[in-house]
C-alpha positions as CSV (number, residue, x, y, z in Angstrom):
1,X,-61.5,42.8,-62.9
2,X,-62.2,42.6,-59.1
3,X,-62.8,46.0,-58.7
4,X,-66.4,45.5,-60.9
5,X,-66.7,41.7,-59.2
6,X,-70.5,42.7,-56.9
7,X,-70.2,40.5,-53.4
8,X,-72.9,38.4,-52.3
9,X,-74.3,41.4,-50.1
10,X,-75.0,43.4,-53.2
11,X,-76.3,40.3,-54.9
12,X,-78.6,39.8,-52.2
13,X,-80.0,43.4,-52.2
14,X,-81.2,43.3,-55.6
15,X,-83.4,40.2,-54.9
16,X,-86.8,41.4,-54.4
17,X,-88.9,41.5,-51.4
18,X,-91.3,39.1,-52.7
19,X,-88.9,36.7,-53.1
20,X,-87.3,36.6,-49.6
21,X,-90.9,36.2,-48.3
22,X,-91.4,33.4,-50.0
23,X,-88.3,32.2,-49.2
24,X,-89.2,32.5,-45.6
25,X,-92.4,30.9,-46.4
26,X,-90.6,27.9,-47.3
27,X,-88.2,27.8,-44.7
28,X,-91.4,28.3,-41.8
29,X,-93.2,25.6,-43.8
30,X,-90.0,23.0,-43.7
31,X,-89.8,23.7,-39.7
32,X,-93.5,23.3,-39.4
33,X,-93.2,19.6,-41.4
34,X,-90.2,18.4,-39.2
35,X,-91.9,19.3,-36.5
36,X,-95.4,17.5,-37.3
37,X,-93.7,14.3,-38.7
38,X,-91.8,13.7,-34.7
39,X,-95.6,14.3,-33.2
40,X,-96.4,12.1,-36.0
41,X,-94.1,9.3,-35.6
42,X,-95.4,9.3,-31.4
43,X,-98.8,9.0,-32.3
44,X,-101.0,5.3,-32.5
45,X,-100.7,4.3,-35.9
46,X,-104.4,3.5,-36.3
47,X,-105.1,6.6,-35.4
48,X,-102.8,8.2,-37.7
49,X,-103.8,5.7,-40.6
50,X,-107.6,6.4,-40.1
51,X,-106.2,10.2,-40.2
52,X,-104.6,10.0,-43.4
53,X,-107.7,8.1,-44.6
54,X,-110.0,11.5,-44.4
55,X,-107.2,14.0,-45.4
56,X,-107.0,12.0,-48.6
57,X,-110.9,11.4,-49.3
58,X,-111.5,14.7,-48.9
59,X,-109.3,16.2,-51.1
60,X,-109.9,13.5,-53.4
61,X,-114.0,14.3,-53.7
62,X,-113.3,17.6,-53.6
63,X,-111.3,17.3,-57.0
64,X,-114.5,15.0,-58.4
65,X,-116.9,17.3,-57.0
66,X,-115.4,20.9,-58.5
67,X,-113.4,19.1,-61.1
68,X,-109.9,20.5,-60.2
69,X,-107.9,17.5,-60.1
70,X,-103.8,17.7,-61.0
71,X,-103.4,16.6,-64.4
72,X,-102.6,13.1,-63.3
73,X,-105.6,12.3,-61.6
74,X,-107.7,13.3,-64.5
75,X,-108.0,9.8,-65.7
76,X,-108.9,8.4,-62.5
77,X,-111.9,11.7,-61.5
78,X,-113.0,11.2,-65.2
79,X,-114.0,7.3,-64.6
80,X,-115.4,8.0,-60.7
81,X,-117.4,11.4,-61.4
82,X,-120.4,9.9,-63.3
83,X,-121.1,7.8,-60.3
84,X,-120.7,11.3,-57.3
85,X,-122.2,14.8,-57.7
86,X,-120.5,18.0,-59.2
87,X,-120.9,21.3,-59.1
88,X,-123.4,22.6,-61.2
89,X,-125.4,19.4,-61.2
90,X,-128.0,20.9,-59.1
91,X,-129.1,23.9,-60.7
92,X,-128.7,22.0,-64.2
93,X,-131.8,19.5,-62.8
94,X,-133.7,22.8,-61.5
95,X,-133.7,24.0,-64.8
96,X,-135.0,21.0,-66.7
């Protein structure tokens, strides 16, 4: 029976390349976040609130604008967009 037992090396091997480069991926983006939350945590909390403030409204009329909100916020973007533009409202008025 442990003569046909694989080790973890062989395991390993059979992953495939895509795999271990996301894998790396994650683990580069995990550093990057530690290391952005300490700068972070220095940093004037006005500042950082006012920050936070246009990283949110921004992606949040960019989901009303191109209507590619999560599936969460779908109830939400479907009560604000009639009151912001979309895409495609302007060349649906040229056409009219």
């Amino acid at each position: 029976m442990f003569l046909l037992a694989t080790s973890a090396l062989e395991k390993a091997q059979s992953i495939p390349p895509a795999t271990w480069l996301k894998l790396g991926i994650a683990v580069a983006a995990l550093i990057a976040a530690v290391v952005v939350l300490r700068m972070v945590a220095k940093m004037n909390k006005i500042v950082l609130g006012v920050a936070v403030f246009v990283v949110v409204s921004i992606f949040f009329f960019s989901w009303v604008y191109n209507r590619n909100e999560p599936k969460w916020m779908t109830p939400i973007v479907e009560k604000i967009a009639p009151f912001f533009p979309s895409a495609g409202s302007y060349q649906q008025k040229q056409t009219r």
